[in-house]
N, C-alpha and C positions, 0 to 999 in steps of 0.2 A: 757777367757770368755769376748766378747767383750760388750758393751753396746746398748743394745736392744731399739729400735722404741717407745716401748710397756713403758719402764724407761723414755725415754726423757719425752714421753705423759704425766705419771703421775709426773714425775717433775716440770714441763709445767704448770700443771695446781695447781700443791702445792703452785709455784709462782706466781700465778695466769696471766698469759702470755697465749696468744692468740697464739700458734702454726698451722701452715701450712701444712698439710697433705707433703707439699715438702721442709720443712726444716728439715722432722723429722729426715733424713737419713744425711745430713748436723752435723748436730748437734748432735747426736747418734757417728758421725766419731769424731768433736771436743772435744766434750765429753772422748772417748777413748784415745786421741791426750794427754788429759791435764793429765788425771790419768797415764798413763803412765812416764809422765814426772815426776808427783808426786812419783811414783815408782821408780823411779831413784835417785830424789833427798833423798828420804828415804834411800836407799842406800847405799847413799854417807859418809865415817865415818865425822863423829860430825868435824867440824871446818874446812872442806874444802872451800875451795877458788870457787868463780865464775869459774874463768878457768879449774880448777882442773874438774869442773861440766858440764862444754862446753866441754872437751880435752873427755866426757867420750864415745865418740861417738852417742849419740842418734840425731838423728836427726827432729823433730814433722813434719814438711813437707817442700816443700820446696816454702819459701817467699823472696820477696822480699827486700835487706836490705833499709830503709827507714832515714830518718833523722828525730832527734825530737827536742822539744825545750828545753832549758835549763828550770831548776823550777825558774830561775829570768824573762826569758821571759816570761815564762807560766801568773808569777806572774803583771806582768808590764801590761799585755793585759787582765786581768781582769777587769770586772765590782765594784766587790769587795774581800776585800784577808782580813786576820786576819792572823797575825804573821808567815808570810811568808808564807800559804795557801789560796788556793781560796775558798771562801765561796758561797755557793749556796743554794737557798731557799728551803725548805724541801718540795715536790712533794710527797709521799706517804704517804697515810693516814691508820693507825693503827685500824683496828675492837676494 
């Protein structure tokens, strides 16, 4: 049972997100992409290894491998950081 148009919509709108009649189907895939994965990881016995989790063959699709930055770089190009995190001003407002 994969995840239906109909779940994104009322997801969508529980987070209150402005969804696109053409992402619903996007995003309905990703959706099923990530819970699958979570099913796997569930799976996996208690205290398994990264690789152990990678070696188990599931594949989510196929991306590109990309480079990232270290968490010191991440931290050095901040505006501002707290104990070795980057802090950001709080954008959502609570009912």
């Amino acid at each position: 049972m994969g995840i239906s148009r109909e779940q994104v919509r009322k997801t969508g709108e529980l987070a209150k997100l402005s969804l696109e009649e053409a992402e619903l189907n996007r995003l309905a895939t990703q959706l099923q992409e990530f819970l699958d994965y979570v099913n796997v990881l569930a799976a996996m016995p208690a205290g398994s290894t990264i690789l152990e989790v990678a070696d188990s063959g599931v594949k989510l699709s196929e991306r590109e491998q990309v480079s990232c930055l270290s968490q010191a770089q991440v931290v050095a190009l901040a505006p501002d950081t707290w104990q070795g995190m980057v802090r950001v001003p709080r954008e959502i407002e609570y009912d």
